[in-house]
ROFI-66656 format. One record per residue (C-alpha): residue in three letters; x, y, z. Coordinates in steps of 0.2 Angstrom, whole numbers, plus 5000, padded with zeros to 4 digits. Example, Ala and Ser with C-alpha at 12.3 -4.5 7.8 and 13.67 -1.06 7.14 Angstrom:
BEGIN
ALA506249785039SER506849955036
//
This chain:
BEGIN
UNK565156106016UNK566556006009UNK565955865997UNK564355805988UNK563655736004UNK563555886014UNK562655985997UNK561455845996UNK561055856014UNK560856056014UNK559856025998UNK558655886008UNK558456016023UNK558156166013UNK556656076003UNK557656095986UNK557855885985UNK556755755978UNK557155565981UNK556455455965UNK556355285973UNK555555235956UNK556755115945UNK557255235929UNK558355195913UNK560055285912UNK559655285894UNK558555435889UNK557355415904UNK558255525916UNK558755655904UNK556755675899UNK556055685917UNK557655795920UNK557255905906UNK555355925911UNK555855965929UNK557356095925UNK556056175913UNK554856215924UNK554556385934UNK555956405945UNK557056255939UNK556056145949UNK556956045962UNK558555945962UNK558455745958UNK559355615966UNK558855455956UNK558755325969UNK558555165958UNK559655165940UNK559455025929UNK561154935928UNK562155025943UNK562155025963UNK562655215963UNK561055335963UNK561155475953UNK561055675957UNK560455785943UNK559955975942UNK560856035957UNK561356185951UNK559456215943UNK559056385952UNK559456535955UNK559356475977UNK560356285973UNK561756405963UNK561956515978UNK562056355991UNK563156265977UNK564456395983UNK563856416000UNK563156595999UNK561456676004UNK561556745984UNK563156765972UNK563256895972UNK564256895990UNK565756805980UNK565656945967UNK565457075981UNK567156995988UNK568156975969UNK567657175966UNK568357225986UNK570057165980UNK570057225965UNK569257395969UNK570957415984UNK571657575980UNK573657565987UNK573557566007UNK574257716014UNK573757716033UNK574357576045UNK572557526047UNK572257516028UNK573857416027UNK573257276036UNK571657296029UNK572357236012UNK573557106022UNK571957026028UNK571357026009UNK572856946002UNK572956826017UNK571256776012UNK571856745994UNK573256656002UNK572456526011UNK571556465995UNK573156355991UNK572356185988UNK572856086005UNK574155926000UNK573555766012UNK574355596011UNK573155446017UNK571455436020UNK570855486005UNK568855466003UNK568955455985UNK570055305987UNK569255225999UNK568955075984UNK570255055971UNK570354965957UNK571754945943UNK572054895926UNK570754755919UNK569754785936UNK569254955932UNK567554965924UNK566955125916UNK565355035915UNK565155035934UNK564555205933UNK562755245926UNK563255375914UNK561955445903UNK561455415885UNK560555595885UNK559755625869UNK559155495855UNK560655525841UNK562055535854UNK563555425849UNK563555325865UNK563455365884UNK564655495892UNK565255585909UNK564455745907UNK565055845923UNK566955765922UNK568255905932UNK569655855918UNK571555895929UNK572755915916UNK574456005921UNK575656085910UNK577556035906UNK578056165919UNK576956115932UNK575556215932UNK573556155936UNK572156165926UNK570556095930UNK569256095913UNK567556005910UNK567655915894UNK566355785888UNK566855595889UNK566155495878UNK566355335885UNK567255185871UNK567355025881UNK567654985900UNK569355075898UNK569355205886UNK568355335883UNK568655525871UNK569155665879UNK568355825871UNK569355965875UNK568856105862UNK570356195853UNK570256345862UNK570456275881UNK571856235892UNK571856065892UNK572056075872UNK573456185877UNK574256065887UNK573955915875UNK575155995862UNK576456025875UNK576555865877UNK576455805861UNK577655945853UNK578755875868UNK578355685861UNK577755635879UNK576355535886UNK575155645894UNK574555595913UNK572655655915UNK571455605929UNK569655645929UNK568455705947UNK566755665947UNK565555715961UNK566655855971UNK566155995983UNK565056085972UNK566256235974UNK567456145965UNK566256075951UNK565756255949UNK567656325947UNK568056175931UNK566756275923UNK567456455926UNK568356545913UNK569756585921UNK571456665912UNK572756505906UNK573656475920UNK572656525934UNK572256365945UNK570356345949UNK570456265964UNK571156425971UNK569456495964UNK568456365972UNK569656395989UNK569256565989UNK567456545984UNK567456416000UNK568556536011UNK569756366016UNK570856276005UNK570056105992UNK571055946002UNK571955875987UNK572855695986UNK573955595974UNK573255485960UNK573655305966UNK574155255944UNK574755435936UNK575755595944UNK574155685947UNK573355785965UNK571355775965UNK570055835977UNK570055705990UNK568355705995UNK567655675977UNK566455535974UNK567555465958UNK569255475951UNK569655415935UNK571655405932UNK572355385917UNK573355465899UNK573255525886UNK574255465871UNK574955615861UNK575555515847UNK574055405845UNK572755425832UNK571155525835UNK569555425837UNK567855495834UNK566755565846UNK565055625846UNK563855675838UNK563155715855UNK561755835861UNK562455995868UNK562156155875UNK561656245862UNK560056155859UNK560856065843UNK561855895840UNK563755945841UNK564455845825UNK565555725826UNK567355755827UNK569055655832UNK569755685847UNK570955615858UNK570855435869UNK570755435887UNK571555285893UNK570855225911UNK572255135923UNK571155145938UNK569655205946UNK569555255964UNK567955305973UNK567155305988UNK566055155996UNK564455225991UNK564755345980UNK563555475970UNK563655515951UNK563555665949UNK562755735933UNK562055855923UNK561255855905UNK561156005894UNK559956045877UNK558856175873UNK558856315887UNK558356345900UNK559256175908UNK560456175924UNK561856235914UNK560756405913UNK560956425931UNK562956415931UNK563056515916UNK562156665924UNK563256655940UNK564756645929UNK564156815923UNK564056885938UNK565556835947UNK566856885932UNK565857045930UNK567257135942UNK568357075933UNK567957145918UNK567657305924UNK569157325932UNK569957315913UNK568257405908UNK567657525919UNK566457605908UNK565257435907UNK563857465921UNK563157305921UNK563057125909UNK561956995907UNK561856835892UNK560456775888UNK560156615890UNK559256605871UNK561056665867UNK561756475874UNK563156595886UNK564256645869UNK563156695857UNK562356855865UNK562856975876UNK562057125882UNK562957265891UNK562457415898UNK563857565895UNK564257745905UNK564557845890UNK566057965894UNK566658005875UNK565757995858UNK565657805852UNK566157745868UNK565157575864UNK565857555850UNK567657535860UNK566857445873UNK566157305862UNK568157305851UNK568957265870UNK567557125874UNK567757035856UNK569757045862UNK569556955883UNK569856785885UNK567956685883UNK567156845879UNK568056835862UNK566656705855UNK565356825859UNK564456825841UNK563156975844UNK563557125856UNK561957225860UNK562757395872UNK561157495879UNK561057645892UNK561457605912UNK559657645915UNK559157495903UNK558957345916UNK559957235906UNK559057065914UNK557357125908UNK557657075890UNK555957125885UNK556457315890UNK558157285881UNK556857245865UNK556057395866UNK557757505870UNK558357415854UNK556957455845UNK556857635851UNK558557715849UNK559157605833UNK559857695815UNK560057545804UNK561357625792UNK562357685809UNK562257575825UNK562457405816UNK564457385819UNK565157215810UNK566757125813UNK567556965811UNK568356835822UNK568556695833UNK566856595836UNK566556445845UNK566756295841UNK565156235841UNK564656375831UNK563556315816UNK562956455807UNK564656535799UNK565256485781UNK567056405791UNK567256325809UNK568156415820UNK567856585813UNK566556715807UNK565556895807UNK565056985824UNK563957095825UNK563957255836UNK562357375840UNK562457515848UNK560857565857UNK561557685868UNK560757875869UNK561757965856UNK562858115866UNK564058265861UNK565058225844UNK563958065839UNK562858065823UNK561158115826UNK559957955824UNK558757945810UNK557057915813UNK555957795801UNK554357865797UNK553257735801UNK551257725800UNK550157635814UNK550057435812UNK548657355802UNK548557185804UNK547657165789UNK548557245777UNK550057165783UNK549156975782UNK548757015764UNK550457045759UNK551256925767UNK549756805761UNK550256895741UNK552056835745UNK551956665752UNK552456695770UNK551756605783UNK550856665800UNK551556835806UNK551856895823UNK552457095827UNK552957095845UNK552957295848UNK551957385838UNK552157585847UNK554357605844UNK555357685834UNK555857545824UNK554657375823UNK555057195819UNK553857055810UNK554356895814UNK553756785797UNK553856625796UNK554356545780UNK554456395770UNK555956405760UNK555056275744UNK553956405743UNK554556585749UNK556356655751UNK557256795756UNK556956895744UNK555056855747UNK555356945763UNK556457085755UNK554857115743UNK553757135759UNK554857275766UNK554757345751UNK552857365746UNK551457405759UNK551957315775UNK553757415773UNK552957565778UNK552257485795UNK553757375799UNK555557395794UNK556557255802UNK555857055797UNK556556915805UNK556256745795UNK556256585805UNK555656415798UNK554056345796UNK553256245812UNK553956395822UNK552756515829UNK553256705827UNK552556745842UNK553756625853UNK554856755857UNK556056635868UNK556256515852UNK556356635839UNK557856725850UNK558756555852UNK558456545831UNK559156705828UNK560656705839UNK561156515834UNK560656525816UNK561456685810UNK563156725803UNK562756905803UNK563756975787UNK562956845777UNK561156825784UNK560857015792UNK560557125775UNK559657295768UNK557857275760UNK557857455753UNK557857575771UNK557257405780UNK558357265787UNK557957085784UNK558756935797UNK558956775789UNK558456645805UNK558156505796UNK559156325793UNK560356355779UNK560956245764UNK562056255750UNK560956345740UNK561156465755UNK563156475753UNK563156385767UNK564156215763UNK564556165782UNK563156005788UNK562056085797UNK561756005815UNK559955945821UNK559056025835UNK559055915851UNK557355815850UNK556855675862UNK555855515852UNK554155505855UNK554355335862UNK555355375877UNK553855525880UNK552755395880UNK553655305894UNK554055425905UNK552055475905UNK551855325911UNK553055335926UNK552755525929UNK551355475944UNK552555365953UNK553855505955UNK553355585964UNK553455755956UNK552455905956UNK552956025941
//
């Protein structure tokens, strides 16, 4: 497999396609039947939008939805296989024997050939070029995804950037598109392409910058990957691939891109001129990322194939395609930070935690507080440093059944001992902390307590009764209630409230009468959210909390603080909306959904 028409094709043949013939809108409709499809069992399938209002290029959306469309994506039975083959590397003890010694020379020979592959001519993604005025950045149907988006914008753009000294980086940064030439480019202040942006502009220098849509999806994969700065991803994707990415020069700017990508924008960026806003845009997280200035992409020429695909994604409240990508990020880097780790047994995120919000790890316990070091070293590696909440349980703990990490949780939790609080860098499209960039963490250690550590305290808690628990809540102007586990150690009640009415310290006061003595741990989320939504109320409480402000002690019980929060909350940030499509645009596509053709 070497480009997006070989993926396509595997994707036909394995089932995984659908072909809507069906004439669609770019703005809104595809990102509403895309988000039905991509949350529905499985993923659903991919989408190759045939007919797009405005454009001659089709569109391919959800190709990375599944857990089967991730593992073709990098051309593997499963991922694991890629991870399987990063962990023999780095697992190598030093060859002694002959035969061991070409063993590892085979190894590195196959890091070796992952050397992107220069070529001159030819090029498939210049196969049509145009320059200057005669580009158009509105031949392309980009997406207006969600209703209070700015504009449209490139969603899956591999950004190639490359430092004053030479070196490649290859980032994923929104694109908000301005006019038929200019567009922002949204690299976040903690990414390379930011990095290289104030090289440039500390050096006074124009910036050259070219933009890959539609590649092999190996490739499209690696401008995701968290790599260390200064690590190329097309290697990644080469040794993903096992054969060098055939790279060629821009035609307009001293740049190498995949030569068998769909699209290739070329262009600069202007160190030296002012900042134009972008956004607000739906993201990831669920929620509209606010809007910010950024820098100006300017286009001097797009190159693409005769009949090329766009190649897109869209992203909102999970589970969405980006889910998909996220969980085999997890897996694949999981050698890597074990090697640096070796204690951690096994890892997963959430997807409620939106990839950098939670984090769950299972630990092999070989000194007292051995968790507690463990989650210090994560909060300190690369990406994993905007990990808000770290939850460390025992290796026998499948960390992928969340529901059994619940109960774990519950089970072996002291709340005056195993809540561990630290502070640091967030991401940046963090909306719960008091100041951007930076906030609280939170640490628990669920782990079986061993030789040296604390003995854990038990709460003596008396069987569940509904009733009782109704009244009070009724006597403190809570909403409806939902306790998830009624038989552990520890139990949480889940209330929702409406903050006219009820507060915080409405909850505290039901922890500390009757219902205390039941349930020790309340979880407040807003009104209109039903407790007993367990996937929402998690993707509320891992979004919605700074922990040091909104995780406090209600006598021997703990209450979380889950809810929106305003100045009267000490929070004077603007608070972001959730990601909602308009009724109006439902309405349509209800009327179109028996003409697709798809089967949810």
């Amino acid at each position: 497999m070497d480009n997006l028409g070989d993926f396509i094709q595997k994707l036909e043949a394995e089932g995984e396609l659908l072909r809507i013939r069906e004439k669609v809108s770019p703005i809104l409709e595809i990102t509403e039947i895309t988000d039905r499809v991509s949350k529905s069992p499985g993923g659903g399938k991919a989408l190759l939008f045939e007919n797009v209002e405005g454009s001659a290029m089709p569109v391919l959306i959800n190709a990375f939805g599944s857990e089967k469309r991730m593992a073709m994506a990098l051309g593997v039975k499963r991922v694991g296989e890629v991870a399987e083959r990063i962990a023999k590397i780095l697992n190598s003890a030093p060859p002694e024997t002959m035969g061991e010694k070409l063993k590892m020379l085979s190894m590195l020979f196959e890091v070796g050939r992952t050397q992107p592959k220069k070529i001159t001519g030819g090029a498939p993604c210049q196969e049509v070029v145009k320059t200057g005025g005669d580009a158009d950045l509105f031949e392309i149907p980009a997406l207006k995804c969600w209703p209070e988006d700015a504009g449209r914008f490139v969603t899956f753009p591999l950004v190639f950037t490359k430092s004053l000294d030479g070196r490649r980086n290859v980032g994923m940064y929104r694109m908000q598109i301005y006019d038929k030439n200019t567009t922002g480019m949204h690299w976040h202040i903690h990414k390379d392409g930011a990095h290289h942006f104030h090289e440039y502009k500390k050096a006074g220098l124009r910036m050259p910058v070219a933009v890959a849509i539609g590649t092999d999806p190996a490739v499209t994969y690696a401008a995701t990957a968290p790599l260390p700065r200064g690590l190329d991803e097309l290697m990644l994707a080469g040794f993903i691939r096992k054969k060098p990415v055939r790279i060629v020069k821009c035609k307009t700017t001293d740049l190498w891109v995949p030569a068998d990508a769909e699209i290739v924008l070329e262009g600069y960026v202007d160190p030296d001129e002012d900042f134009r806003m972008e956004g607000p845009f739906g993201d990831h997280t669920g929620y509209y990322s606010l809007a910010a200035p950024y820098p100006v992409f300017h286009v001097t020429a797009v190159t693409r194939r005769r009949n090329p695909v766009y190649f897109t994604t869209i992203v909102g409240k999970p589970p969405m395609e980006d889910c998909y990508m996220g969980r085999a990020t997890c897996e694949l880097f999981l050698p890597m930070l074990k090697a640096v780790n070796p204690e951690i047994a096994d890892m997963d995120l959430p997807w409620e935690g939106v990839f950098h919000n939670c984090v769950v790890v299972s630990v092999e316990k070989n000194y007292p507080y051995a968790a507690h070091r463990l989650m210090s070293a994560l909060w300190g590696a690369g990406q994993m440093s905007f990990a808000k909440m770290i939850l460390a349980v025992d290796p026998a703990v499948d960390v992928h059944d969340h529901r059994g990490v619940f109960r774990a949780l519950l089970n072996n939790l002291d709340l005056d001992d195993d809540l561990f609080f630290s502070k640091g860098v967030l991401d940046v499209l963090d909306h719960s902390a008091p100041h951007p960039l930076r906030g609280s963490k939170l640490g628990i250690d669920s782990t079986s307590r061993g030789p040296g550590e604390t003995e854990r305290k038990r709460p003596p808690l008396k069987p569940v009764d509904d009733g009782a628990i109704g009244r009070e809540c009724a006597k403190a102007g809570l909403g409806p209630f939902f306790i998830p586990e009624r038989e552990t150690a520890n139990r949480v009640i889940i209330c929702a409230v409406d903050k006219r009415t009820a507060s915080r310290e409405s909850v505290a006061r039901l922890l500390g009468g009757p219902a205390g003595t039941m349930v020790n741990i309340a979880v407040m989320v807003d009104a209109g959210i039903r407790p007993s939504d367990l996937s929402t109320v998690a993707w509320k409480l891992f979004n919605n909390t700074d922990p040091e402000r909104d995780i406090v002690k209600a006598g021997a019980g703990l209450v979380v603080d889950a809810t929106k929060k305003t100045p009267a909350d000490g929070h004077d940030r603007e608070w972001p909306d959730d990601i909602e499509m308009d009724e109006s645009v439902k309405k349509r596509v209800d009327a179109l959904w028996p003409k697709l053709g798809i089967s949810t």
